[in-house]
VMD Tcl script that draws the C-alpha trace (Angstrom):
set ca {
  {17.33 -98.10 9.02}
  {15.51 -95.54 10.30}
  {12.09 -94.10 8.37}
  {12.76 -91.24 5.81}
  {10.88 -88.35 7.24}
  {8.26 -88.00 4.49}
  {7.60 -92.12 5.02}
  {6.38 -91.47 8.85}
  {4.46 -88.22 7.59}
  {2.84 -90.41 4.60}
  {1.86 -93.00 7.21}
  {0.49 -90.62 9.38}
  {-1.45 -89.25 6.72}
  {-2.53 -92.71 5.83}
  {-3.98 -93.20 9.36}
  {-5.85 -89.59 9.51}
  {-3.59 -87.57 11.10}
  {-0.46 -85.49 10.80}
  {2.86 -84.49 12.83}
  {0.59 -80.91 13.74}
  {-2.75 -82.57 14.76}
  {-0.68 -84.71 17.43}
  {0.47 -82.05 18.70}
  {-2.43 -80.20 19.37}
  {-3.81 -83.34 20.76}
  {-0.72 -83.80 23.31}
  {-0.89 -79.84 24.13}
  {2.72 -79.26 22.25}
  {3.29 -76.52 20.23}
  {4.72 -78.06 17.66}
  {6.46 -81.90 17.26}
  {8.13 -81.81 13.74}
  {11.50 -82.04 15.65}
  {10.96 -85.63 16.50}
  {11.73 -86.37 12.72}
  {15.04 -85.33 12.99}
  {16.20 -85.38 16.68}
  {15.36 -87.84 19.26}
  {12.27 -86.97 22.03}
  {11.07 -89.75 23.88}
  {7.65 -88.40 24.43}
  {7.25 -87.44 20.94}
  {8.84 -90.48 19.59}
  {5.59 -92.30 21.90}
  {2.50 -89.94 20.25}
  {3.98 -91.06 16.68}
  {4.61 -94.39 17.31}
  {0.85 -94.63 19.13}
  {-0.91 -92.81 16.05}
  {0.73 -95.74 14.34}
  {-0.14 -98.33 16.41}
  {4.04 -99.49 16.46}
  {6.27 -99.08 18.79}
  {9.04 -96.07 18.24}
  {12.00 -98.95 18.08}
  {10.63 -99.92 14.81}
  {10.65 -96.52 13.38}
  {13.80 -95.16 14.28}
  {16.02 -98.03 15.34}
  {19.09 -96.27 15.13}
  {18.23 -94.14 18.27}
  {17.18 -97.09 20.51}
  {20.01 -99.64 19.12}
  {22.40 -98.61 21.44}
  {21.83 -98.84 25.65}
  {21.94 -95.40 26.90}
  {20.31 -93.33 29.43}
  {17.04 -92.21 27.38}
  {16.07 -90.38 30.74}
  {17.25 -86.43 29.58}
  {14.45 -86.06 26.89}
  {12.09 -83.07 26.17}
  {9.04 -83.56 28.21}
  {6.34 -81.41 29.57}
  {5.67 -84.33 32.05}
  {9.18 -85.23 34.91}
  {7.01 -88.27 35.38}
  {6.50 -89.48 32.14}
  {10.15 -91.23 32.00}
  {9.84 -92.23 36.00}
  {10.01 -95.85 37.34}
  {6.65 -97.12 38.17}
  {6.39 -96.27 42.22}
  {6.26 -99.47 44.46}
  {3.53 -99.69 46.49}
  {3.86 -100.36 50.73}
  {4.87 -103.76 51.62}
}
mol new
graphics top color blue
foreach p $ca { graphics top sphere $p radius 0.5 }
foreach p [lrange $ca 0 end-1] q [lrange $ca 1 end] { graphics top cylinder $p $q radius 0.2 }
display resetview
């Protein structure tokens, strides 16, 4: 089940932070949206302020394959295949 919002904004607040400081940090606006709507790259910073990995705090949107690859990202690299160097 996935985390209530006010659980991952408790934890955050447990670790010294919150859902607006991350932002700022990351150079977003604003990230509330991740609590209710999947966003990869969000999903990352909150999972990473956590030190967890986003699966475990909202299961429900990785439980199911799917192509994660149309997410809101500043960065078209960020959900890119690692490049292969020459052979």
């Amino acid at each position: 089940m996935d985390w209530h919002p006010a659980q991952v904004k408790a934890a955050l607040a447990m670790v010294g932070t919150n859902l607006s400081k991350l932002a700022k940090e990351h150079k977003y606006a604003h990230i509330n949206e991740v609590l209710y709507r999947p966003w990869v790259a969000a999903e990352r910073i909150v999972a990473r302020a956590l030190a967890l990995e986003p699966e475990a705090i909202w299961p429900s949107r990785y439980r199911r394959p799917r192509h994660r690859g149309i997410a809101m990202t500043r960065n078209p690299h960020a959900l890119a295949p690692p490049c292969e160097g020459p052979d």
